[in-house]
Legacy VTK file of the C-alpha trace (Angstrom):
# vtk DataFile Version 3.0
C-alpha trace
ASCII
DATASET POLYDATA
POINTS 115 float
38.686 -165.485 227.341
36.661 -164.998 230.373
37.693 -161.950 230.970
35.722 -160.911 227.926
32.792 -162.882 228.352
32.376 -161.322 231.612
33.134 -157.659 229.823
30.196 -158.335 227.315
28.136 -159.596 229.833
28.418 -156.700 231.893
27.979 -154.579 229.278
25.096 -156.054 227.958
23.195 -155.170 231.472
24.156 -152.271 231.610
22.950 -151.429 228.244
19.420 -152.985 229.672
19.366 -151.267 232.488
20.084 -148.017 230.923
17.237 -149.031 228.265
14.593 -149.595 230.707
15.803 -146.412 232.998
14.260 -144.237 229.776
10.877 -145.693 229.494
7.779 -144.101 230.411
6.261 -146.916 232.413
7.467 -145.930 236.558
7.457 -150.309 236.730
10.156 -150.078 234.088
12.386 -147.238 235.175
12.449 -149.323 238.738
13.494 -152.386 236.958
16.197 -150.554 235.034
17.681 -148.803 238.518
17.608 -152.412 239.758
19.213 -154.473 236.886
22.362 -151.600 236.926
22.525 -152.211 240.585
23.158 -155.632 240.691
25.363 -155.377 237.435
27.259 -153.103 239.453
27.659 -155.928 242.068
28.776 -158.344 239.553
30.900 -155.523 238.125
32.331 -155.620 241.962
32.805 -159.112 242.757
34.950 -159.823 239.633
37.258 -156.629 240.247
37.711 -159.000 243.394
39.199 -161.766 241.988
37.886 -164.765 240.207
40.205 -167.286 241.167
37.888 -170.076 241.726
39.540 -170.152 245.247
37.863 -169.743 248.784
37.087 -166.418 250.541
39.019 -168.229 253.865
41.250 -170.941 254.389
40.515 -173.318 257.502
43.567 -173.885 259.070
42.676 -178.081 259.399
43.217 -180.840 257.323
44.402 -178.966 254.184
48.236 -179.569 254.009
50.835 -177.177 252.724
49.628 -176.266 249.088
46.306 -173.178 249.888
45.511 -172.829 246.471
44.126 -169.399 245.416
42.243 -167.172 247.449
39.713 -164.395 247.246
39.208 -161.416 249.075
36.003 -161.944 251.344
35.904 -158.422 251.671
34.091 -157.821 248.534
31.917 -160.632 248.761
30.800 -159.430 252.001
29.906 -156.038 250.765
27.831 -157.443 247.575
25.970 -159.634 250.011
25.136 -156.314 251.726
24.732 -154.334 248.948
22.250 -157.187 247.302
20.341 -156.923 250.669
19.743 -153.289 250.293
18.667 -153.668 247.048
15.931 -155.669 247.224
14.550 -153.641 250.217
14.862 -150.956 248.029
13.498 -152.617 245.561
10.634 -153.933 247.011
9.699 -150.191 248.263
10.053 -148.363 245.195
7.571 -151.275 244.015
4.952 -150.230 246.719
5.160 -146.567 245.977
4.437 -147.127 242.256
1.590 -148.912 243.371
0.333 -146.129 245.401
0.995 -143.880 242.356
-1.207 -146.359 240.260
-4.167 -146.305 243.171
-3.802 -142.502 243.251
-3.842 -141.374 239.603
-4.558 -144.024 237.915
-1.459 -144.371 235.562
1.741 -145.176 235.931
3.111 -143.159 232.647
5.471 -140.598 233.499
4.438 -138.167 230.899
0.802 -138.243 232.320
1.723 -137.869 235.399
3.996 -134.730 234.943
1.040 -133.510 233.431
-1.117 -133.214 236.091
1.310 -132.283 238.602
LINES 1 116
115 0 1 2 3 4 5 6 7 8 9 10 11 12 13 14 15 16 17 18 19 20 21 22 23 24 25 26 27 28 29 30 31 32 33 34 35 36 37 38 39 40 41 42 43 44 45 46 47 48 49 50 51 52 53 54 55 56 57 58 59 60 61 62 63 64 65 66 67 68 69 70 71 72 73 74 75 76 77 78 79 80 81 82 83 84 85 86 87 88 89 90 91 92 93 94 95 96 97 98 99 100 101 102 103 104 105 106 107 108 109 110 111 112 113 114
């Protein structure tokens, strides 16, 4: 069952970010890029295992049952990849801006006009 709660989630924002990627506001298109970026994260971490477990076992105090565990591998390549998002983020942001201070607009269509 969570399986496909997770499937429709995923799907769902990737549908939004898809939506937003063809608007005409440059504000919108940004958002878009960034909502299927992190849904590609989450797309990431659960092909890694949802287990509920730890990414490492200690080797104190736990006994001789582990439990599950996940691969920190993935996690540690989200975190990354979450990191460089939101610097890229954040940049694309501050060019629009300068777009905006520019030409006035941030439309797409009026701005491929004049160009």
């Amino acid at each position: 069952m969570t399986q496909f709660v997770l499937a429709a989630v995923l799907g769902t924002l990737f549908a939004l970010g898809t939506f937003l990627l063809l608007r005409r506001d440059v504000v919108r298109v940004v958002w878009g890029v960034t909502i299927i970026s992190q849904s590609a994260n989450v797309y990431l971490v659960t092909m890694g295992g949802l287990s509920g477990g730890v990414p490492i076992l200690g080797h104190g105090g736990h006994g001789g049952g582990h439990g599950a565990v996940t691969d920190p591998l993935v996690q540690a390549l989200v975190l990354t990849a979450i990191v460089i998002g939101f610097g890229t983020t954040a940049f694309a942001l501050v060019l629009t801006y300068r777009v905006y201070e520019e030409h006035g607009t941030i439309d797409l269509l009026e701005l491929g006009d004049r160009a």
